[in-house]
VOKE-211153 format. One record per residue (C-alpha): residue in three letters; x, y, z. Coordinates in steps of 0.001 Angstrom, whole numbers, padded with zeros to 6 digits, always signed. Layout:
% residues N
AlaXYZ/...
//
This chain:
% residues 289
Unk+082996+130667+078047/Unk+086725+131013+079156/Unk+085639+130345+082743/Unk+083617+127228+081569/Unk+086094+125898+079581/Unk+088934+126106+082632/Unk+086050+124826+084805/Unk+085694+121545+082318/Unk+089417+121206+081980/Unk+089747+121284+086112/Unk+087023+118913+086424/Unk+088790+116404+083966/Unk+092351+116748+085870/Unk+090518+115866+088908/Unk+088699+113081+087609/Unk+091594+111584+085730/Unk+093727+112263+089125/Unk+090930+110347+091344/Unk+091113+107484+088424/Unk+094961+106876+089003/Unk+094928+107219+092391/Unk+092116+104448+092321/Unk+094581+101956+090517/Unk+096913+101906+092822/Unk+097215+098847+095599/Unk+095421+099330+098768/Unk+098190+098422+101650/Unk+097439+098406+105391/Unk+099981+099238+107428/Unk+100261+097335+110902/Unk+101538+098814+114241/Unk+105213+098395+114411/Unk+105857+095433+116855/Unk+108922+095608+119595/Unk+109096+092281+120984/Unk+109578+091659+124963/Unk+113518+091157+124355/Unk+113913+094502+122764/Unk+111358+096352+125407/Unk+113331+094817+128184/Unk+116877+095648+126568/Unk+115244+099420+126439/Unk+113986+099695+129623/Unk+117562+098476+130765/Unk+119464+100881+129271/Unk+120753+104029+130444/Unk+119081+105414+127954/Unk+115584+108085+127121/Unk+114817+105968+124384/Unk+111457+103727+125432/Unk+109808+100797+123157/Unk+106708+102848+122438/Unk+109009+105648+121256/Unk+110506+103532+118725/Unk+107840+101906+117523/Unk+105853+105343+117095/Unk+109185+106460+115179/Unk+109637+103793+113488/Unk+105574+103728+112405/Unk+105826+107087+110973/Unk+109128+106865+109082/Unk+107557+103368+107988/Unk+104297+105256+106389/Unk+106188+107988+104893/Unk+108549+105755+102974/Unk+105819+103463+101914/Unk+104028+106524+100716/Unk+107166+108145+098729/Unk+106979+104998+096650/Unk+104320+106367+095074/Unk+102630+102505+094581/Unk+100239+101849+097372/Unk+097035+103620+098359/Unk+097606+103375+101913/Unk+095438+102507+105200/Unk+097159+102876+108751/Unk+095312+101038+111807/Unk+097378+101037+115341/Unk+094858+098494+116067/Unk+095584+095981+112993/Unk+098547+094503+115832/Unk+095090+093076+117143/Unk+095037+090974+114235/Unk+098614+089661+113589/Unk+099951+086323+115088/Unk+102284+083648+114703/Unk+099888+081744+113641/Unk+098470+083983+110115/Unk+101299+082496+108159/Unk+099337+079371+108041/Unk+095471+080158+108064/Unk+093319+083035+106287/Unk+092729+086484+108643/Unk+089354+086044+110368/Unk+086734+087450+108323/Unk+084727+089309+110980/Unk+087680+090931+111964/Unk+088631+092266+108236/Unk+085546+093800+108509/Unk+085561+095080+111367/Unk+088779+097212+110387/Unk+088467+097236+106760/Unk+090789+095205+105902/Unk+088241+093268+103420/Unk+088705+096822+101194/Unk+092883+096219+101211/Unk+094749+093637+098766/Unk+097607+093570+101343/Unk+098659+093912+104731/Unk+102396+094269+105872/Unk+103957+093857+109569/Unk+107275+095440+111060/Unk+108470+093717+113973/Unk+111756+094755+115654/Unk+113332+091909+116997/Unk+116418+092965+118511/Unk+118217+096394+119551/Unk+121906+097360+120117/Unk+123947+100215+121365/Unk+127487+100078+122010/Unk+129957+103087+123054/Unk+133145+103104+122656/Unk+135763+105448+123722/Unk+139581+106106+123176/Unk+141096+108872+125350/Unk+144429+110390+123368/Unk+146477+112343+125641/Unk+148093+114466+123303/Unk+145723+116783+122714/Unk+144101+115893+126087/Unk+140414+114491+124398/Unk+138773+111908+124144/Unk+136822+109907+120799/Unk+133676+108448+121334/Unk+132070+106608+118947/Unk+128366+105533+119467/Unk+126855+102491+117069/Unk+122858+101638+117152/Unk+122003+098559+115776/Unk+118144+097473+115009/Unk+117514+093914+113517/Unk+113957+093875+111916/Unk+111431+091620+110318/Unk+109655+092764+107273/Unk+106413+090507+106378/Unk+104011+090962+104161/Unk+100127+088859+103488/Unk+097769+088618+101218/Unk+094469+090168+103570/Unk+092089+087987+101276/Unk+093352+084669+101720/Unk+096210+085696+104653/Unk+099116+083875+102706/Unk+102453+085339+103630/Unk+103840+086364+100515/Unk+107402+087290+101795/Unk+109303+087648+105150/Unk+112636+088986+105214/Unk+115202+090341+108087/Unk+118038+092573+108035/Unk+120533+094495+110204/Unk+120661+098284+110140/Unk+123050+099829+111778/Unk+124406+103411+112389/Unk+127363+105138+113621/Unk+128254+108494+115316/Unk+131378+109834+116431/Unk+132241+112638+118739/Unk+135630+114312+120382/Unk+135560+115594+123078/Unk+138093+117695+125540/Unk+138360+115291+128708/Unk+137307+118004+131438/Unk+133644+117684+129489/Unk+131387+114854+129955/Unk+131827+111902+128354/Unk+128772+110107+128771/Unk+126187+111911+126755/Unk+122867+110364+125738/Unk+122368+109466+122332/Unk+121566+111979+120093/Unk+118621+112740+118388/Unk+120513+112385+114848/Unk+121636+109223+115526/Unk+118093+107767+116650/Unk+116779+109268+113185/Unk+119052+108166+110854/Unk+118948+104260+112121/Unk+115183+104743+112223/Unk+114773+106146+109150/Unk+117611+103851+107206/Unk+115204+100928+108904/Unk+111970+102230+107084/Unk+113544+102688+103475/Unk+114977+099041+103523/Unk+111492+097538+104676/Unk+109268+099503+102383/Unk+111935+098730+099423/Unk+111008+094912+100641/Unk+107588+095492+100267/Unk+107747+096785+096626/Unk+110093+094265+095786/Unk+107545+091720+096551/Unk+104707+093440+095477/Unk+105786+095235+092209/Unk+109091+093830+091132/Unk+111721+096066+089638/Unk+110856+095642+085823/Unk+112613+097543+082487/Unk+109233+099269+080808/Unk+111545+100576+077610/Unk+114347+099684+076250/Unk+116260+101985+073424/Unk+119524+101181+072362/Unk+122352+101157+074972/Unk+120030+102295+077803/Unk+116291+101243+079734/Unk+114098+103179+081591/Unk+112842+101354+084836/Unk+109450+101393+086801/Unk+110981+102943+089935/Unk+112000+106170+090601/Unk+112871+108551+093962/Unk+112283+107301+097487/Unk+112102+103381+096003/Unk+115690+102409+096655/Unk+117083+103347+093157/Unk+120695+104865+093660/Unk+122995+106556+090866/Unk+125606+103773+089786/Unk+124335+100906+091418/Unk+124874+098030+089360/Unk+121419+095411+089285/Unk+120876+091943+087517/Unk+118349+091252+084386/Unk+116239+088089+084678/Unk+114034+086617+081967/Unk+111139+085075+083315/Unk+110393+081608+082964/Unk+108140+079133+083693/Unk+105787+078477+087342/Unk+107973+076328+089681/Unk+105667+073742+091207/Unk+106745+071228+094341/Unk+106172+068065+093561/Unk+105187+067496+096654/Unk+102387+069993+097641/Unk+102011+071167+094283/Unk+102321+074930+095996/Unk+103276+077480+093033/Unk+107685+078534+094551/Unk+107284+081251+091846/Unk+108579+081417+088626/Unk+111815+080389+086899/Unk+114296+083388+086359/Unk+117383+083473+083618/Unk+120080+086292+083942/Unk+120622+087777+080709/Unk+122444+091064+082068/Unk+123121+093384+083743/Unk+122320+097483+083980/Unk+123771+100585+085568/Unk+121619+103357+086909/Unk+122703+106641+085628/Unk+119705+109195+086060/Unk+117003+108800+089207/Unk+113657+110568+088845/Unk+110753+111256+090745/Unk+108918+108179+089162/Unk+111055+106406+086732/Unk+114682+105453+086483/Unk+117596+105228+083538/Unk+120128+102862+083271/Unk+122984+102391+081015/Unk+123527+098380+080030/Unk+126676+096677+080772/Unk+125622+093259+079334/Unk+122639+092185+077566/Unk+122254+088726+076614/Unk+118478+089389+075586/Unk+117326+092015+077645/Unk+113728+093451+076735/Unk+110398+095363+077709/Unk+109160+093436+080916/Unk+112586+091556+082205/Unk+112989+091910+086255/Unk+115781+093539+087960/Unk+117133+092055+091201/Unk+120260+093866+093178/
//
């Protein structure tokens, strides 16, 4: 009977487990784009680093960040770069090829494109203690978009600048004119992935308060989703659908700040936050940075 009973219970942890998992958002996850500029810049440089090497980095630190956000149920393709162009901003994804890939069975696709690369050395010699400083910056510029795979809206495209540093002294009878280390690559790549899957939640699942008690709220994001101790973030009320006149196209949806919150505790799938202003905050009101 014991052995039953633990049988049952295992049976209805796995069920209840496959059942969550199930809610989630389906996401495809495109090959990460390096446009011609960037390729050429790379293939310029004096460097090891090659195009396919960062987007193959940059892929993998891109699924593992989307993953630690615990939202998405997600689908990787290499060959979904088959289906992205300029041109899927403005007209649905071809049908046959949804199916052909699956992307009929995902709610949304996203696309990381890196559209420009930078790495500059600099180096101060300081005869005194006969060494020389070297300080090595790598800068990647990216685009972050994200569609709707049903009707192949773009729902959001955003850019940003990541950039990361590395110093180094040296005595001046050594080399000065090592190749970039392998921390350096890593951290820029992996800085790069955070902020775009942090985009894609944003967009997808905005930041929201799910309890409020007191002097403090718990918020819908936790570990690995951008939440950092004592970062200070907006409330917003939501209002009502903002509609151009024009093409009657929904903008989104009026938002009111009514405060603002401090995180003080960040857990694996939830958040707290202290509030340092509340002019009507409550259960449901979005958080922007």
């Amino acid at each position: 009977m014991n052995s039953l009973f633990r049988l049952l219970l295992l049976l209805g942890w796995c069920a209840a487990a496959s059942s969550a998992f199930a809610q989630r958002e389906t996401i495809a996850v495109a090959a990460v784009k390096v446009t011609p500029a960037v390729s050429t810049k790379l293939s310029n440089a004096r460097k090891t680093l090659s195009a396919e090497q960062m987007s193959q980095s940059l892929m993998e630190q891109f699924n593992n960040s989307i993953q630690a956000t615990r939202k998405f149920q997600v689908v990787v393709r290499s060959d979904l770069k088959d289906l992205i162009t300029d041109d899927d901003k403005a007209r649905a994804l071809n049908p046959d090829k949804q199916k052909g890939f699956n992307l009929a069975e995902t709610k949304y696709l996203t696309v990381l494109t890196v559209d420009d690369y930078d790495d500059q050395t600099q180096r101060l010699d300081q005869k005194l203690s006969n060494t020389t400083l070297t300080k090595r910056t790598i800068r990647l510029s990216l685009i972050t978009k994200i569609y709707e795979t049903a009707s192949g809206k773009l729902l959001e495209s955003t850019s940003k600048s990541i950039s990361s540093t590395e110093a180094q002294q040296t005595f001046n009878e050594a080399s000065t004119d090592a190749e970039i280390t392998d921390a350096l690559i890593r951290t820029v790549v992996k800085d790069s992935a955070d902020w775009a899957a942090t985009q894609v939640v944003d967009v997808i699942f905005p930041v929201k308060i799910i309890t409020k008690n007191d002097k403090s709220v718990t918020v819908n994001r936790g570990e690995g989703s951008g939440m950092v101790v004592d970062q200070v973030w907006r409330v917003f009320a939501v209002g009502k659908e903002l509609i151009d006149p024009d093409t009657k196209e929904v903008l989104g949806k009026e938002e009111v700040e009514i405060g603002k919150v401090r995180v003080t505790d960040v857990l694996p799938k939830f958040s707290k936050a202290s509030i340092v202003e509340d002019r009507g905050i409550a259960e449901g009101t979005l958080l922007r940075k």
